[in-house]
C-alpha positions in Angstrom: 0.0 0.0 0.0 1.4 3.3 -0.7 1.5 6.4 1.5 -1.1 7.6 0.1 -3.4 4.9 -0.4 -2.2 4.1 3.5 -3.7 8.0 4.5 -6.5 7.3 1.9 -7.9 4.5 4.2 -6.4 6.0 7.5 -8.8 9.0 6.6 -11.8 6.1 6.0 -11.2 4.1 9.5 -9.6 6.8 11.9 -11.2 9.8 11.8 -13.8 9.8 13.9 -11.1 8.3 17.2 -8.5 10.6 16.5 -10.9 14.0 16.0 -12.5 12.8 19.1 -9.1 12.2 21.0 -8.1 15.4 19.7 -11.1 17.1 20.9 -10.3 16.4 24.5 -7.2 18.7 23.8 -8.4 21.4 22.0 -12.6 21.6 23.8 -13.1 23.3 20.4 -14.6 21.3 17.4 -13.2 23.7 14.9 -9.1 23.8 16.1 -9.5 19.7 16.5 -10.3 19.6 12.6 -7.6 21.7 11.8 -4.9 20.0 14.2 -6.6 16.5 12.3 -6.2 17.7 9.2 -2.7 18.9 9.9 -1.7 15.8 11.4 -3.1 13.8 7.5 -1.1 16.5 5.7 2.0 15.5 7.9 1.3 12.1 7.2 1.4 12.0 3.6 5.3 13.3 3.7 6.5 11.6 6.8 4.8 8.4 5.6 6.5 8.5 2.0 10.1 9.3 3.7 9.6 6.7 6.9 6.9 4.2 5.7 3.8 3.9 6.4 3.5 3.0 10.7 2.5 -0.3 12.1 -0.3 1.7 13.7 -1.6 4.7 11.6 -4.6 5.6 13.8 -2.2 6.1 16.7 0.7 7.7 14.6 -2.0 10.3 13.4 -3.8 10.6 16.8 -0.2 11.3 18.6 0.3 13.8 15.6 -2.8 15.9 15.8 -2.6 15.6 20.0 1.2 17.5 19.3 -0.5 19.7 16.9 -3.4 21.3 19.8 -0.6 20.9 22.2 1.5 23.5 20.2 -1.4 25.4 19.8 -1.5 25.3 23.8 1.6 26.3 24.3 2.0 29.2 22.0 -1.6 30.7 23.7 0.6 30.2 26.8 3.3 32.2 26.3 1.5 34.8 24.4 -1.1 35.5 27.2 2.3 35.6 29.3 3.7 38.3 27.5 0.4 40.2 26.3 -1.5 39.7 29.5 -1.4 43.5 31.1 -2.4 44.8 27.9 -5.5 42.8 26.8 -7.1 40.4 29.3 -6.7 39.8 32.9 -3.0 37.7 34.4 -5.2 34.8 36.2 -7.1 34.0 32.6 -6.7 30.4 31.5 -6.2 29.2 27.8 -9.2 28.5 26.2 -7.3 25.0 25.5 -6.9 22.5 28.5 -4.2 20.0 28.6 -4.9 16.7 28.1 -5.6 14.5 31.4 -6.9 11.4 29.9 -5.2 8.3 28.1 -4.4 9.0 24.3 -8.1 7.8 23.2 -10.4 6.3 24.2 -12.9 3.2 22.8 -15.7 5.9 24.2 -14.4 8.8 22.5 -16.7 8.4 19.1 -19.6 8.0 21.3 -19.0 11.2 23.2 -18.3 12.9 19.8 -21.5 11.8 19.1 -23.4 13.1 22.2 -21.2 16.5 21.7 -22.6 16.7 18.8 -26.4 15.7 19.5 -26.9 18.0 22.1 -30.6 19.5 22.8 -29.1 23.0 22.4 -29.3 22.3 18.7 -31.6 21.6 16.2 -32.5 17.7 15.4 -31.6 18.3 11.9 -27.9 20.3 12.6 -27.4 17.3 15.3 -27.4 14.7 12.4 -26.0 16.8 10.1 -23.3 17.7 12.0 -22.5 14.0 13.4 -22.1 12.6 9.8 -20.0 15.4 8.8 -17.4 15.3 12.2 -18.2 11.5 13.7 -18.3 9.7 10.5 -16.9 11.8 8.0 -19.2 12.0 5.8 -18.8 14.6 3.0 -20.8 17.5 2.8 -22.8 16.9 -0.6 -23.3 13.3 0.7 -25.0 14.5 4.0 -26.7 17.4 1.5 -28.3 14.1 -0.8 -29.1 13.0 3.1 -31.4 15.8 3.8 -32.6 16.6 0.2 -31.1 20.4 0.1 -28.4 22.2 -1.6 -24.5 21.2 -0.6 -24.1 25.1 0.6 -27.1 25.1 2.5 -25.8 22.1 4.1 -22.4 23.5 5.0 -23.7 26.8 6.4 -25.9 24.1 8.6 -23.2 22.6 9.7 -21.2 25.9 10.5 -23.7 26.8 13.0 -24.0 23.8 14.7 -20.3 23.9 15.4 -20.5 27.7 16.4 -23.6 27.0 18.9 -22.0 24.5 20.1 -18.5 26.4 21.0 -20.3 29.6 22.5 -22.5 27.2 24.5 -19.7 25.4 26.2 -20.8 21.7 25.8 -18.8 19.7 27.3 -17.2 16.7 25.5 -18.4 14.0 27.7 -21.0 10.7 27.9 -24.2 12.3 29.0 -25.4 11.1 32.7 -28.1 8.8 32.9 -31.1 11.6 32.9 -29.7 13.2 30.1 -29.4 10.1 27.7 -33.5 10.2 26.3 -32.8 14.3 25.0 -29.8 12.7 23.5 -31.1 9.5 22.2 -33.2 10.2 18.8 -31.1 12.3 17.4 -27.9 9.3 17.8 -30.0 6.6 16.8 -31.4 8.7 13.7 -27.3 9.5 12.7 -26.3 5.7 13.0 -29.1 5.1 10.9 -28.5 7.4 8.3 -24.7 7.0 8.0 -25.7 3.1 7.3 -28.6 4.2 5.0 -25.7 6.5 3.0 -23.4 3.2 3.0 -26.2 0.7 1.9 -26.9 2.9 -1.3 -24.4 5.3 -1.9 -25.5 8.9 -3.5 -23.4 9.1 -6.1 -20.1 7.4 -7.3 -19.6 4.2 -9.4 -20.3 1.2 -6.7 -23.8 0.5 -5.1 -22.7 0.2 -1.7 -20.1 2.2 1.1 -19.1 -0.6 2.6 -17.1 1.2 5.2 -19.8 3.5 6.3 -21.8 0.5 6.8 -19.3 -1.1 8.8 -18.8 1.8 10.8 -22.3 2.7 11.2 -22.9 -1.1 12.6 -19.8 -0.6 15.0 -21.5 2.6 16.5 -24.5 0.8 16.9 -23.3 -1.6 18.8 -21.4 0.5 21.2 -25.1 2.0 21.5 -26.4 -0.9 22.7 -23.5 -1.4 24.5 -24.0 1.6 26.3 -27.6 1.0 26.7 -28.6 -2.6 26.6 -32.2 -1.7 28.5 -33.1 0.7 25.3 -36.0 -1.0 23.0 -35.1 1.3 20.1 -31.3 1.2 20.8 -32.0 -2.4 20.4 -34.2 -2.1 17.2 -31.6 -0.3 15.4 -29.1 -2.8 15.7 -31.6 -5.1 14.4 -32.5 -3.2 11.6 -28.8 -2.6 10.3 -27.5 -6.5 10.9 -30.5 -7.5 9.3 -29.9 -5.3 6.1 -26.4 -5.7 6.5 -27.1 -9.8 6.3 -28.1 -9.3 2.1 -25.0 -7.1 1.5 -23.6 -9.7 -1.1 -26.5 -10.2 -3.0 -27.9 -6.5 -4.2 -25.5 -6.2 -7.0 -24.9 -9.3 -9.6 -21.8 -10.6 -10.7 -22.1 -8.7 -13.9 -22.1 -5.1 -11.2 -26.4 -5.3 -12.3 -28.5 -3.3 -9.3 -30.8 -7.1 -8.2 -34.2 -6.2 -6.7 -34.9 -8.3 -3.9 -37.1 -10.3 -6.2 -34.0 -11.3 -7.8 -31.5 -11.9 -4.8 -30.1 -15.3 -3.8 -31.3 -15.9 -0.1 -29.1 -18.8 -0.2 -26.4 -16.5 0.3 -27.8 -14.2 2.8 -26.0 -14.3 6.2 -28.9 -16.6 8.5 -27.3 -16.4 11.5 -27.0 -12.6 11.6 -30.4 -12.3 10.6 -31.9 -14.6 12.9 -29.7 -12.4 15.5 -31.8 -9.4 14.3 -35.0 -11.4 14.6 -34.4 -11.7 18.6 -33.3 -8.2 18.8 -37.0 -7.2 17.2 -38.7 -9.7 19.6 -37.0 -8.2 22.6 -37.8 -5.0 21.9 -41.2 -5.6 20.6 -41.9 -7.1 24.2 -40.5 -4.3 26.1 -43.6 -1.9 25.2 -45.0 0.4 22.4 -42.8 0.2 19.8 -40.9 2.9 18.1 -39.4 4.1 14.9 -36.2 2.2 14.6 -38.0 -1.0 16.2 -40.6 -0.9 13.5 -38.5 -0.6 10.5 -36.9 -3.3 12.1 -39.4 -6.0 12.5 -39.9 -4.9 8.5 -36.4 -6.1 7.7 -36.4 -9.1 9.4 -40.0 -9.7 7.9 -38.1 -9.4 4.0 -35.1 -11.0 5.2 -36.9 -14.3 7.2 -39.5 -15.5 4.6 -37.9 -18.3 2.5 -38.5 -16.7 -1.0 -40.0 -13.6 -2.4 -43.6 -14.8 -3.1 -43.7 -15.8 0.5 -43.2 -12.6 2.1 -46.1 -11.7 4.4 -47.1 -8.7 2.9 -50.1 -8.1 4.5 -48.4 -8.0 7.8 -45.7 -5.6 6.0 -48.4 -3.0 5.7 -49.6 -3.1 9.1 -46.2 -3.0 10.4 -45.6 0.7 7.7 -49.6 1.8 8.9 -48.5 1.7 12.6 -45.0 3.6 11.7 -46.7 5.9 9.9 -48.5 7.1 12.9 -44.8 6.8 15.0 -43.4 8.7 12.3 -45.3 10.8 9.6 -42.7 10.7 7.3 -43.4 11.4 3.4 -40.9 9.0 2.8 -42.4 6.2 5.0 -45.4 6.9 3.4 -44.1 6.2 0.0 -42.6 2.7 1.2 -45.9 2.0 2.7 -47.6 2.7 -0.9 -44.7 -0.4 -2.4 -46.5 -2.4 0.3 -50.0 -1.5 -0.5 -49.3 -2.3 -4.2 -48.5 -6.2 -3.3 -51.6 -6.1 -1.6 -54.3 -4.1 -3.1 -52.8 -3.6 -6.5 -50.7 -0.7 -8.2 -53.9 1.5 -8.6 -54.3 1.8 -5.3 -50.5 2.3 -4.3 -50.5 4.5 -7.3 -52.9 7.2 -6.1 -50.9 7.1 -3.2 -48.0 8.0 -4.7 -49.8 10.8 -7.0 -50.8 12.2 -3.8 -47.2 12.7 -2.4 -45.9 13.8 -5.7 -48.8 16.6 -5.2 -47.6 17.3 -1.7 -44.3 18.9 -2.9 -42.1 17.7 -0.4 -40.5 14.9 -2.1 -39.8 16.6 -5.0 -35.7 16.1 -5.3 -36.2 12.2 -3.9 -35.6 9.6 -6.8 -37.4 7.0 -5.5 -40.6 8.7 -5.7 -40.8 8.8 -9.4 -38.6 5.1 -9.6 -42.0 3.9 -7.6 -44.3 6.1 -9.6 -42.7 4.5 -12.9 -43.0 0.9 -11.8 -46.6 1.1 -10.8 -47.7 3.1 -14.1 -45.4 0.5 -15.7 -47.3 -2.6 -14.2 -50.5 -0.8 -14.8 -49.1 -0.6 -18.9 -49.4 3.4 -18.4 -46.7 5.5 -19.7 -44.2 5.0 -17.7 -40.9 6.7 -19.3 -41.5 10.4 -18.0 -41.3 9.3 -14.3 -38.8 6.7 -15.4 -36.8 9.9 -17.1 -37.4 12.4 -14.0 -35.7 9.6 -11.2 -32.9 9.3 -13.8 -32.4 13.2 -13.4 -31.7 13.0 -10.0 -29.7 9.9 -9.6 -26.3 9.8 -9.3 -25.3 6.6 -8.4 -24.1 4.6 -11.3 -25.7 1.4 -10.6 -29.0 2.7 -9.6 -28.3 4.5 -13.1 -27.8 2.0 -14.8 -30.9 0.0 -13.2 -33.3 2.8 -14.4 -31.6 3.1 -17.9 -32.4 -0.5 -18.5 -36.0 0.2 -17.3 -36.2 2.6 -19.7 -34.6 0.2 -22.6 -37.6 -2.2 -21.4 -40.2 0.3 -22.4 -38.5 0.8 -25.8 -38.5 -2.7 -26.9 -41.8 -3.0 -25.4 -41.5 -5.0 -22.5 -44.0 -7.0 -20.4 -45.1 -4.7 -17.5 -42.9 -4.8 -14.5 -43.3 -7.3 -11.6 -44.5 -5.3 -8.4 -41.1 -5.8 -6.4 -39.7 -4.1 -3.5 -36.8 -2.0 -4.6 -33.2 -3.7 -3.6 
């Protein structure tokens, strides 16, 4: 691996532990990104003259803890000399040193909590976990939200600014502070996993490291919280989903709807792990969100072939997280349901009804559904077909939809009503 392949994937597996460890440092979100990124750039020259460490998460976290400590220093002896003229002698640095171990296995979970405090806004909590925690680019967590890469960015600029003049304190919450808290984490584990399992754009289907990542976060979650229902459901959901990785794309690099997939290959144990995660939380009360989706995915991923996936049960489980979560977009997936049970008319006017509600206008899979159904229904199908082209990136989904499209042309048979991959 060369150095910069080596700081490539250091980038991909380390940044979330060494901007947390370097947050400890520097109490300021802002200064730890710069000593971070500092410490990369150092990387890519000292790694092409030395080689490449034995341990570049450590090498990098020991780099950008020198970096804020330098930083600390400098403040130091400034304040020293300056201190009559511009602030009183007994001020402290803004920076505190270090008095904890290098890093910590906590440290990306109270990066996450930093980040998801109540003092912000739900929205600039996830926003600005992808971006810091997982690293996540910003036009990726843009795609996320459905809005404009700059809006995103000046999103995330305010959350960090809030968060410095409002002191939070890099920490795990205590007990009573952890439900505030809670939502918002679950909701960024989910969607860095949900950005991994279909990427936005870029040749390849899937992120596998984001998915990796977001299942290691999960876990410490649970970890964390092992009494949690929904804590509990999310894990579910991701292992089950993450239990068909192999199987959405063929050998060939086609998109395979879940019509198409080999179960034979799916991962049984983990998703028979899932299944006991739902059951536990279903039995611990009302279900939420995360527990819901969850008993969904096991549901797809338990039935031993396509036709004999309990559908009707499907859209109970979408009608009763519709009312946990009004979501436009669960209301689309609800309408993919409806069509394996009442028919495509039916989950067609649906669908009309969301398009005419506005605010799903930039999502693709509202017009890949809309196509399908008018396609099963032998209606024309190739404008909708044409308008989720527009706003897909993603080369295989491309690709996917192109070939729909060639289908029409040639005068294919109408589409099977399939759940999308």
């Amino acid at each position: 691996m060369s150095p910069e392949e080596a700081v490539a994937d250091a980038h991909r597996r380390e940044w979330a532990m060494v901007l947390a460890a370097t947050v400890r440092v520097t109490r300021d979100l802002d200064l730890a990104e710069e000593c971070v990124q500092d410490a990369y750039t150092a990387a890519l020259r000292e790694w092409a003259r030395d080689g490449v460490p034995a341990r570049p998460g450590a090498w990098l976290t020991t780099a950008a803890r020198h970096n804020a400590l330098d930083l600390f220093r400098r403040a130091n002896t400034l304040r020293s000399k300056l201190h009559l003229l511009v602030e009183p002698a007994n001020e402290e640095s803004e920076l505190a040193p270090p008095d904890e171990p290098l890093a910590s296995p906590d440290d990306p979970l109270r990066l996450i909590f930093l980040c998801c405090h109540p003092a912000l806004a739900l929205e600039a909590q996830v926003a600005l976990t992808l971006r810091l925690v997982c690293g996540v680019a910003t036009p990726d967590v843009a795609s996320a939200f459905l809005v404009s890469e700059s809006t995103m960015a000046a999103r995330i600029t305010r959350a960090k600014k809030k968060i410095v003049a409002a002191r939070i304190p890099f920490r795990l919450p205590a007990t009573a502070e952890l439900p505030d808290r809670l939502d918002a984490a679950l909701t960024v584990v989910h969607l860095l996993f949900s950005t991994g399992h279909t990427a936005p754009s870029g040749v390849d289907l899937t992120r596998v490291d984001l998915m990796a990542r977001a299942l290691e976060l999960a876990r410490l979650l649970a970890d964390l919280m092992p009494d949690e229902p929904e804590v509990r459901g999310l894990l579910a959901l991701l292992v089950a989903s993450h239990a068909r990785r192999a199987t959405r794309v063929g050998a060939d690099g086609r998109l395979l709807l879940l019509s198409e997939q080999d179960r034979s290959a799916w991962d049984r144990a983990a998703i028979m792990a899932a299944d006991e995660l739902v059951v536990g939380a279903l039995r611990a009360g009302r279900p939420g969100r995360f527990t819901l989706e969850a008993a969904i995915a096991t549901l797809h991923a338990i039935a031993p072939s396509y036709d004999d996936t309990d559908w009707p049960q499907i859209l109970v489980l979408y009608t009763e997280l519709l009312a946990v979560w009004p979501s436009p977009v669960v209301a689309l997936n609800r309408a993919v349901a409806m069509s394996m049970v009442d028919g495509p008319a039916a989950a067609l006017a649906v669908v009309e009804a969301l398009e005419a509600d506005g605010r799903l206008a930039g999502y693709r899979y509202l017009f890949a559904v809309k196509a399908d159904l008018l396609r099963g229904l032998e209606q024309d199908a190739r404008p909708a077909y044409e308008a989720a082209l527009a706003l897909t990136d993603n080369a295989a989904e491309r690709a996917f939809l192109e070939r729909r499209l060639a289908e029409i042309s040639v005068g294919g048979s109408p589409v099977p009503r399939s759940r999308p991959y």
